[in-house]
C-alpha positions as CSV (number, residue, x, y, z in Angstrom):
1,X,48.3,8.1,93.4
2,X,47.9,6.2,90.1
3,X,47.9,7.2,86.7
4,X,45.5,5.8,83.8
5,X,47.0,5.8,80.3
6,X,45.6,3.5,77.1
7,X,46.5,4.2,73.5
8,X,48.4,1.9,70.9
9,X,51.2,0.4,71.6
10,X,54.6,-1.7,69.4
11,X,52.8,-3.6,66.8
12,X,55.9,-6.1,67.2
13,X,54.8,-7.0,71.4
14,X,53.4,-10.4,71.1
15,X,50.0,-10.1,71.8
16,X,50.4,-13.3,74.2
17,X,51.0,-12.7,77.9
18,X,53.1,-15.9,77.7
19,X,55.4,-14.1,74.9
20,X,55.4,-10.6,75.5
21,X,58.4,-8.8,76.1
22,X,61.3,-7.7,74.1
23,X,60.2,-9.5,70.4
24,X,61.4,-8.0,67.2
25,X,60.0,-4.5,66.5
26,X,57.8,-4.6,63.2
27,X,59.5,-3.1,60.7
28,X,57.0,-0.8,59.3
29,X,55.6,1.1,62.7
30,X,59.3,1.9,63.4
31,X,59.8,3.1,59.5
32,X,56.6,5.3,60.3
33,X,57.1,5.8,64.3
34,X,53.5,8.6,63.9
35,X,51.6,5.8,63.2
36,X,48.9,7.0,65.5
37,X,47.6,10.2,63.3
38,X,46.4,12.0,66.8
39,X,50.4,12.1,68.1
40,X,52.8,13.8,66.6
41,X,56.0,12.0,66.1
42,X,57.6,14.7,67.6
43,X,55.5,14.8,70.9
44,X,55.7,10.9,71.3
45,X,58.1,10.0,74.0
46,X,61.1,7.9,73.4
47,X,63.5,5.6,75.0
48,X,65.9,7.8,74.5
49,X,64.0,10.3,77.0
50,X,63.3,8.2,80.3
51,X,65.7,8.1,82.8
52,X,67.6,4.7,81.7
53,X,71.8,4.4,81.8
54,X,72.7,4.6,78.6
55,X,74.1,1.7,78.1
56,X,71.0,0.2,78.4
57,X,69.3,3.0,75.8
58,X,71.8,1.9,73.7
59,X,70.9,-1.3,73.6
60,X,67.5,-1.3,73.2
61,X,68.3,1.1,70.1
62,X,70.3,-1.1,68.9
63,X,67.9,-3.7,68.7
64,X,65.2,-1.5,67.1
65,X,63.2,0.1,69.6
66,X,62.6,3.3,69.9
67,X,59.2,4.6,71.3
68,X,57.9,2.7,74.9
69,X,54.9,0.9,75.0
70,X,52.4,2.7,77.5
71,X,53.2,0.5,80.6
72,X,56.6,0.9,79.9
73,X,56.6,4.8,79.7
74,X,54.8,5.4,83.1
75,X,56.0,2.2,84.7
76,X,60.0,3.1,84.4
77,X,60.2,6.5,85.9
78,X,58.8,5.2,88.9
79,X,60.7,1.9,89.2
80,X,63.9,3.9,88.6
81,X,62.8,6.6,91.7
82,X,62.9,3.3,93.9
83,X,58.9,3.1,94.6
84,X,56.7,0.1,94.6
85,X,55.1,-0.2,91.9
86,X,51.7,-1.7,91.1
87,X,51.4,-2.0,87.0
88,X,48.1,-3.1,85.5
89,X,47.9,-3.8,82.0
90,X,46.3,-5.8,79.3
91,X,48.2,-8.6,76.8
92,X,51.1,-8.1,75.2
93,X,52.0,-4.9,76.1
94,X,55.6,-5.3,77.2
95,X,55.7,-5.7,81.0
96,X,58.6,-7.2,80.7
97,X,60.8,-4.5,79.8
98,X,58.9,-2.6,82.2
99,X,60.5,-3.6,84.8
100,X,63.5,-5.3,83.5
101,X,65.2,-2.2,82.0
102,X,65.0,0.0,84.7
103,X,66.2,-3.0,87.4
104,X,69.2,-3.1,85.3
105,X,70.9,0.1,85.9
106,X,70.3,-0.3,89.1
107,X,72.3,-3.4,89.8
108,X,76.0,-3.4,91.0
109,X,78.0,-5.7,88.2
110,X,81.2,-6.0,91.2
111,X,78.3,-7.4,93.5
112,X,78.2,-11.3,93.5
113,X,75.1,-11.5,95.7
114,X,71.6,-11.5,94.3
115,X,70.3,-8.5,94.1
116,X,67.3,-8.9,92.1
117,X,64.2,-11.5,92.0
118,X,61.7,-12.2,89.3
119,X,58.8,-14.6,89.9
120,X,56.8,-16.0,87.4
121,X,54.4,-18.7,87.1
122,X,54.9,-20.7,84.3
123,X,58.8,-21.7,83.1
124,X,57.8,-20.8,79.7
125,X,57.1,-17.3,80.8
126,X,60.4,-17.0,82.9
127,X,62.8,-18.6,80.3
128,X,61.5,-15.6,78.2
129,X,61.7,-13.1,80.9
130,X,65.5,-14.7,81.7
131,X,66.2,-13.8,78.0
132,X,64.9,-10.4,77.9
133,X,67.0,-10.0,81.6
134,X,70.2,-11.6,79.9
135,X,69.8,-9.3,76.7
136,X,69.5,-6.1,78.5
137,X,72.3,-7.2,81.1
138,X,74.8,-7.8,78.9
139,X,75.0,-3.9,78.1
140,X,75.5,-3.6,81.4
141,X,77.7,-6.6,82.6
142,X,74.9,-7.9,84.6
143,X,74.5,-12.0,85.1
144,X,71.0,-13.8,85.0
145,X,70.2,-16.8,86.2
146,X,67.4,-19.2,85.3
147,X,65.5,-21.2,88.4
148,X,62.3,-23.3,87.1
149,X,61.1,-26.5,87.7
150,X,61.1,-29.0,84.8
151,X,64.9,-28.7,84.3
152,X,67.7,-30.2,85.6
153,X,69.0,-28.4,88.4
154,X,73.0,-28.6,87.9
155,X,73.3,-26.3,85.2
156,X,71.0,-23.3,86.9
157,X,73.5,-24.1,89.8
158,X,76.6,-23.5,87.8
159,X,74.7,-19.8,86.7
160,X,74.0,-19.0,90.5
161,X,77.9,-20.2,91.6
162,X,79.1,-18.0,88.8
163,X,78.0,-15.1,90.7
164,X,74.4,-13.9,89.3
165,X,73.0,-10.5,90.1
166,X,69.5,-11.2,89.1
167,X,67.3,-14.4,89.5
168,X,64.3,-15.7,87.1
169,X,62.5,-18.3,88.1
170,X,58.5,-20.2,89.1
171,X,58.1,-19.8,92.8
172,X,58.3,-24.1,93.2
173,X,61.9,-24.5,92.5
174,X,63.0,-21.1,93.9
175,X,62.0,-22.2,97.1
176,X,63.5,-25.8,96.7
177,X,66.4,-24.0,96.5
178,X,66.1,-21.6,99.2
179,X,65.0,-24.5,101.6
180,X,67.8,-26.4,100.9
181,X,70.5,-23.3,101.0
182,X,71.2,-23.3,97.2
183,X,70.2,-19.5,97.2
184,X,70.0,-16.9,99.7
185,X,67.6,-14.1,99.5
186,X,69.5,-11.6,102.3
187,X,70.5,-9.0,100.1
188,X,67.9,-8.3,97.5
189,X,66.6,-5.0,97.2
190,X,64.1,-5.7,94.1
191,X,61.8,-8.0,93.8
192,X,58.8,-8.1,90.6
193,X,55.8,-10.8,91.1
194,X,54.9,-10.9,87.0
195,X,51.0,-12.2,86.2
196,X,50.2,-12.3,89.5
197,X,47.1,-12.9,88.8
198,X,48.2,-16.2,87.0
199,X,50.0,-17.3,90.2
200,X,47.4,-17.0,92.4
201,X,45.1,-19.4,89.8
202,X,48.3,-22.5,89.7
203,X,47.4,-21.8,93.1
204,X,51.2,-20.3,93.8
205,X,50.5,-17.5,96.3
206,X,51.3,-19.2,99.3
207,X,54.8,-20.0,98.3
208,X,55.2,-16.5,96.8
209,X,54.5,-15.1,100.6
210,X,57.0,-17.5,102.2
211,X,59.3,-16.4,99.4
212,X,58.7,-12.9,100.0
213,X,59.5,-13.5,103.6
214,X,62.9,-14.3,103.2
215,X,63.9,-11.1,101.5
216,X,64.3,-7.7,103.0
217,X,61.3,-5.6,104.2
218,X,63.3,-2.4,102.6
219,X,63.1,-3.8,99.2
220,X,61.8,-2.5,96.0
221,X,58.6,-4.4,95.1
222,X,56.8,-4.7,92.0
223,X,53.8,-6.3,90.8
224,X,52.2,-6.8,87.7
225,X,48.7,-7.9,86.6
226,X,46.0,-7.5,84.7
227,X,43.6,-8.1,87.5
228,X,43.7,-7.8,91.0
229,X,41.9,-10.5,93.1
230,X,41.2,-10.2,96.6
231,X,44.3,-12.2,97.2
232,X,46.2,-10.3,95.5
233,X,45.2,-6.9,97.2
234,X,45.8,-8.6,100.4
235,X,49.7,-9.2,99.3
236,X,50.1,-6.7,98.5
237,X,48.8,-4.9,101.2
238,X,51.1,-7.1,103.3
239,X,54.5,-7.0,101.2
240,X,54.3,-3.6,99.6
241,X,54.7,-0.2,100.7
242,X,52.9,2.7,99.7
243,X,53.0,1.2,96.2
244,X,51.8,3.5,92.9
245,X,49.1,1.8,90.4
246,X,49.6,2.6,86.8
247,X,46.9,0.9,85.0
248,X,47.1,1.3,80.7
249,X,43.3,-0.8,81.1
250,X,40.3,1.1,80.3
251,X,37.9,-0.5,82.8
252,X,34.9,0.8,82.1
253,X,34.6,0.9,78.7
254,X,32.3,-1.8,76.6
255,X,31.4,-2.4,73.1
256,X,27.8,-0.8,72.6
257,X,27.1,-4.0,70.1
258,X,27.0,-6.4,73.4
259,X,23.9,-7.4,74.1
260,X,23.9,-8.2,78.1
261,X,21.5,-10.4,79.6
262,X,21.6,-12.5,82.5
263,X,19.1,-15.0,83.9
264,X,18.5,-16.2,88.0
265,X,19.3,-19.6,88.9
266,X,20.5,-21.9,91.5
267,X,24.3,-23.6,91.1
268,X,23.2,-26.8,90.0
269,X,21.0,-25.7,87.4
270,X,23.4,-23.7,85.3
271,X,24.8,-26.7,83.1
272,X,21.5,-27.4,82.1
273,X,21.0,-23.7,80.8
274,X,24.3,-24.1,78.9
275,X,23.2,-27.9,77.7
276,X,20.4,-25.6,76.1
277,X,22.2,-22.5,75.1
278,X,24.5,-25.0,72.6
279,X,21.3,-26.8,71.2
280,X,19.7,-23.4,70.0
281,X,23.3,-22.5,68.7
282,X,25.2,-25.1,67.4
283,X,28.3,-24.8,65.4
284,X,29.0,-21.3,66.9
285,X,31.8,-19.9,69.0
286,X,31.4,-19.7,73.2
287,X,33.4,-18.8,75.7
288,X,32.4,-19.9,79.2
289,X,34.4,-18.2,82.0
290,X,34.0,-20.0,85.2
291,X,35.7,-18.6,88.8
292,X,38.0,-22.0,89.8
293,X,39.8,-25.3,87.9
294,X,37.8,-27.5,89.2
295,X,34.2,-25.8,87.3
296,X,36.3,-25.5,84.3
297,X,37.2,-29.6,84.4
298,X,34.1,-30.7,85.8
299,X,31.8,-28.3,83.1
300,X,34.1,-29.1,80.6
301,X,33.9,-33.1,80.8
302,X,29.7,-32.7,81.0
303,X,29.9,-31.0,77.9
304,X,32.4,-33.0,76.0
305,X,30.6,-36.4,77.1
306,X,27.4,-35.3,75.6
307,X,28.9,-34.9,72.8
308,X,29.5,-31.1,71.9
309,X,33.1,-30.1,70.8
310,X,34.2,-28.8,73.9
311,X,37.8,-27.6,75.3
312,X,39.4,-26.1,78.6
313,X,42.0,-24.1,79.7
314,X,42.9,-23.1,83.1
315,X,45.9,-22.6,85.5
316,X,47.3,-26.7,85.7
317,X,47.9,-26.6,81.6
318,X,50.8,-26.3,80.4
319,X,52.0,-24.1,77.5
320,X,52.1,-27.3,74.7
321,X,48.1,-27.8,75.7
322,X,47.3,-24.1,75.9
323,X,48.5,-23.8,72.3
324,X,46.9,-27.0,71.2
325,X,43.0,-26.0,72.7
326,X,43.8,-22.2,71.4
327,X,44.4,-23.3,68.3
328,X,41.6,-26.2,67.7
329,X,39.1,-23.3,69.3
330,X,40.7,-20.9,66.4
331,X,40.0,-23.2,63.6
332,X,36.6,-24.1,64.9
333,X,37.6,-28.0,65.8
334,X,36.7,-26.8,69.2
335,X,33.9,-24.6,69.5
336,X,32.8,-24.2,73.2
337,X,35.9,-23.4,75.0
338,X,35.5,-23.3,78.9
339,X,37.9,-21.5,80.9
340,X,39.4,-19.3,84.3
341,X,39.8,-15.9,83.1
342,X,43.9,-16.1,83.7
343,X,43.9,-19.1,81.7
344,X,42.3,-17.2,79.0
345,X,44.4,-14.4,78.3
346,X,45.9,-13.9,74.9
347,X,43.0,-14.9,73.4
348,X,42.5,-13.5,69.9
349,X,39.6,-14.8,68.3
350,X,37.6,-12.9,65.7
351,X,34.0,-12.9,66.4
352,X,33.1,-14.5,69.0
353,X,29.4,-15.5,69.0
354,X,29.0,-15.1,72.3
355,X,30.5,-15.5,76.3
356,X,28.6,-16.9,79.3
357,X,29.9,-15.8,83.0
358,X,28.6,-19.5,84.5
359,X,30.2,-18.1,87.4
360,X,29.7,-14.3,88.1
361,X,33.0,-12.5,89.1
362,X,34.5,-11.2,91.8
363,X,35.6,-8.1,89.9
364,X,33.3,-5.4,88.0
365,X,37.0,-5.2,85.5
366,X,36.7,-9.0,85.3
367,X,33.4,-8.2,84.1
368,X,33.9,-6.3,81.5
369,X,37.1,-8.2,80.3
370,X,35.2,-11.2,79.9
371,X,32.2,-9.7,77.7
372,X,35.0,-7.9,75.7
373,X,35.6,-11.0,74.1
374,X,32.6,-10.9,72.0
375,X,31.2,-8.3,69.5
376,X,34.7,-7.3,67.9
377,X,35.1,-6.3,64.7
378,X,31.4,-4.6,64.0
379,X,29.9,-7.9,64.8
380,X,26.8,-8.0,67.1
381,X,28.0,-9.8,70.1
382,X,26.1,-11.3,73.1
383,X,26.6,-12.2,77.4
384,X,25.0,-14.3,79.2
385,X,25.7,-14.1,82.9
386,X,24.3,-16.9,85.6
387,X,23.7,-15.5,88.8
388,X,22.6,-18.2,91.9
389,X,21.7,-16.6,95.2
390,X,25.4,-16.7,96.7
391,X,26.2,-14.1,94.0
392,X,23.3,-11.8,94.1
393,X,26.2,-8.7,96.1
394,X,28.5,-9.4,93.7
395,X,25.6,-9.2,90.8
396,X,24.5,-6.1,92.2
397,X,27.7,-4.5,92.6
398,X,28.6,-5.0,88.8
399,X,25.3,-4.0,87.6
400,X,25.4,-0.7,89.8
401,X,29.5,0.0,89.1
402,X,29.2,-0.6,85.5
403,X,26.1,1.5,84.5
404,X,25.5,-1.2,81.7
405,X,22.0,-1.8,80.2
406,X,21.9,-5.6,81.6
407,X,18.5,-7.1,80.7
408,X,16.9,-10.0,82.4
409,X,16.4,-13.2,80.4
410,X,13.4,-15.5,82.0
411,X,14.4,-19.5,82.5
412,X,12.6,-22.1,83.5
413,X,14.7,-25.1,84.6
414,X,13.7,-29.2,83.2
415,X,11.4,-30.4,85.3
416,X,13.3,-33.2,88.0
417,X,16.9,-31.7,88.1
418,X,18.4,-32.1,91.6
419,X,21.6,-31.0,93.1
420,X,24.4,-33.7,92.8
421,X,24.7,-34.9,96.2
422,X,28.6,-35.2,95.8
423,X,28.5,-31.1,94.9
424,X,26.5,-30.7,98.0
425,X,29.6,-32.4,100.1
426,X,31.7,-30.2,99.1
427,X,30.3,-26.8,99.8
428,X,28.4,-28.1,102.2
429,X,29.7,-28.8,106.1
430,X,31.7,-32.1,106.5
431,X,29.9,-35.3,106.0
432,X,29.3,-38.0,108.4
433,X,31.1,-41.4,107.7
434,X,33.5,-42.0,105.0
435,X,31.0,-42.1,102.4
436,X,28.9,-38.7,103.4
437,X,26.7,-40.1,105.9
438,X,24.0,-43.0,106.4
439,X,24.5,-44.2,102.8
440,X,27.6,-45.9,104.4
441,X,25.4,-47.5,107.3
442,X,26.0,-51.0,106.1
443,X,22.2,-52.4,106.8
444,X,20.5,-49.0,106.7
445,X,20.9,-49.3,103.1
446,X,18.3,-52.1,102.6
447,X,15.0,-52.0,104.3
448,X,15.0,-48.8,106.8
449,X,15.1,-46.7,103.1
450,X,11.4,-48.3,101.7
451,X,13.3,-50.6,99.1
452,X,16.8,-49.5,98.7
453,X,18.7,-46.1,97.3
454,X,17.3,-44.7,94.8
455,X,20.1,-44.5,92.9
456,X,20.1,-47.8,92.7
457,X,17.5,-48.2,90.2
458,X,17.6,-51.9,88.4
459,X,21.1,-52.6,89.4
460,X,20.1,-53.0,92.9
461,X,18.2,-56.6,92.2
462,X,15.2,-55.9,94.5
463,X,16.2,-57.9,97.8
464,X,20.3,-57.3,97.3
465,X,19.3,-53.9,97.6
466,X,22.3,-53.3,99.7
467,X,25.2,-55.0,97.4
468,X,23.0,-53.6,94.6
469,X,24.2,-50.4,95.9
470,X,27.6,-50.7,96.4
471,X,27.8,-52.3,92.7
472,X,26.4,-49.3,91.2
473,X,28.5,-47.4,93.3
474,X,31.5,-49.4,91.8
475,X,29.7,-49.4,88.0
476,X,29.6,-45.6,88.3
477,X,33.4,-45.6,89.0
478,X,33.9,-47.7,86.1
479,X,32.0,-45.4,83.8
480,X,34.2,-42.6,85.1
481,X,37.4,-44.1,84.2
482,X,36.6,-45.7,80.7
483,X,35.9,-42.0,79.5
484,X,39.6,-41.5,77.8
485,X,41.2,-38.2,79.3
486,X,41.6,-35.3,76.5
């Protein structure tokens, strides 16, 4: 059973994923709570209507918030009944007090053991989960303890010796701790994986499992995300039971002004269709999504060493260079911002020009997320989407879910590309020698090859073909350092 729910939500929820939670209300949509002129203030639910102790009603009164954000009105019925709970949702919508104020009245304040565990995958994000946890728990008498990496551990011991009930903290250093004995995980009954999605890009979700498997089987789960990868379907299908999916994500719905277009070609073609895509364009906004890190890093350094202003973002940045690329990309010093869709998230850019899947998703939602981006505000938008023979399933699958008129865009490649025999290694099978093969052969390198590598060229000195190659070898290597890290 799941339920589907999307309308406005607290103008005063940071629309970053990173800060969303329990932030000031704005002052005017509380002075005129009917702000939406389809509800009726008086048939809007409130706070003071759900299920919550009301201690803990109190204090969210107190602090100035009356109506829930929709993830927070369908989430915390069915948190406080016990349930699993599965909540899909976009940015800024308040997850965080979608599952913190309904954990809270169910904690025992005479219990010293921990009873409750939050995961998140950044320490930015659980230092402001830890204070929305701490706000709420005070009402209740309710200790909350901080465990990130980053920090010094002494002081988040003191908070776990002083008896905490509840437990924030990144998956890294809350297994540290349970490794070494510093926490013990026997008695929790509630347990919230928040932007799951986001750990399973920092490439968390192995340590989340073994995490998971120290705490009871009969425990409250709940996960939050605003996609579900097939890695994340298969946790929960392993850690959850039975769990509800409340989604407040419309996932079929597109901007009509999108124009969608996609063109056919093989992997190691694509960065020349983008090298071509900036030259027609240049000076306007793009968004590249690729699926892993490592096409974001190695797209991004092509593009920024032939000179366009290019910038990344994906799971191993921290929040300091998140802010830094968002913000050159929002004042248009960076203009071609390549990046996982996690990574992305809490982007708000007005008018996009246009967004380029390099890599086609796994998900028909991811799909549609990623086109969103473009053709907002009236403007005329436009998606490009690359699709190589490995995807053409996937390709088909979005094309048929969607219903979307997706026109194909003819492309004819430069004449001489070749794949980059180092790409080849790695999705290829394993490659003989340490080198990848009869390159390392020591003398097959000179005459048995007609004249030396090829990718030699000059440097090879006609008969030190061999050394030749090892130099350029070595001179490549060189090249690859000097270029200063961004």
């Amino acid at each position: 059973m799941g339920f589907v729910l999307s309308r406005p939500y607290n103008k005063g929820m940071n629309e970053d994923d990173f800060l969303s939670g329990l932030d000031e209300p704005d002052a005017d949509s509380q002075d005129n709570p009917a702000e939406n002129p389809d509800e009726p203030e008086s048939e809007k639910v409130r706070f003071s209507d759900l299920p919550l102790p009301a201690e803990i009603r109190d204090r969210l009164l107190e602090k100035g918030f009356v109506y829930p954000t929709p993830i927070q009105e369908l989430s915390i019925p069915v948190a406080l009944e016990g349930k699993d709970l599965i909540g899909k949702a976009e940015t800024g919508t308040g997850k965080t007090l979608a599952f913190t104020a309904p954990i809270m009245g169910k904690l025992d304040p005479e219990r010293v053991g921990i009873q409750a565990l939050v995961l998140c995958p950044t320490r930015e994000l659980a230092q402001q989960v830890e204070e929305v946890a701490s706000l709420l728990g005070e009402a209740v008498g309710i200790r909350v303890a901080l465990v990130v990496g980053g920090i010094h551990a002494a002081q988040q011991l003191i908070q776990l010796r002083r008896g905490a009930q509840m437990v924030v903290g990144t998956p890294g250093r809350v297994l540290d701790f349970l490794k070494s004995g510093k926490i013990r995980l026997g008695w929790v009954e509630h347990v919230v994986l928040d932007e799951a999605d986001r750990m399973l890009d920092m490439g968390f979700i192995d340590d989340v499992s073994n995490i998971l498997e120290h705490t009871p089987p009969e425990r409250q789960t709940c996960l939050f995300s605003a996609t579900l990868p097939p890695k994340i379907k298969s946790l929960t299908r392993r850690f959850m039971k039975n769990p509800e999916t409340i989604s407040t994500i419309s996932e079929m719905a597109t901007n009509p002004e999108i124009d969608q277009k996609f063109i056919r070609c093989q992997d190691h073609a694509k960065k020349y269709w983008v090298h071509q895509l900036l030259e027609a364009h240049p000076g306007e906004t793009c968004i590249i999504f690729c699926n892993t890190r490592r096409s974001v890093i190695e797209l991004d350094r092509d593009l920024w060493g032939r000179g366009y202003p290019a910038g990344s973002l994906h799971g191993d940045h921290d929040q300091e260079r998140r802010f830094k690329v968002l913000e050159g990309f929002r004042d248009r010093k960076i203009t071609t911002l390549v990046a996982t869709d996690v990574a992305a998230r809490g982007l708000d850019v007005e008018a996009v020009a246009r967004v380029v899947n390099y890599d086609v998703p796994d998900e028909v939602e991811t799909y549609v997320h990623r086109i969103g981006r473009t053709g907002r505000a009236g403007a005329l938008g436009e998606s490009y989407s690359l699709v190589d023979p490995a995807d053409k399933l996937s390709w088909n699958r979005i094309v048929s879910e969607t219903g979307f008129d997706i026109t194909e865009e003819e492309w004819t490649p430069p004449k001489g590309i070749r794949p980059d025999p180092r790409q080849r290694r790695r999705s290829g099978p394993p490659s003989r020698g340490r080198h990848g093969g009869p390159r390392s052969g020591g003398p097959r390198s000179g005459g048995s090859r007609g004249g030396g590598p090829r990718g030699s060229g000059p440097r090879s000195g006609g008969s030190r073909s061999g050394g030749g190659g090892n130099r350029s070898k070595g001179g490549g290597n060189r090249n690859r350092r000097s270029r200063p890290e961004r």
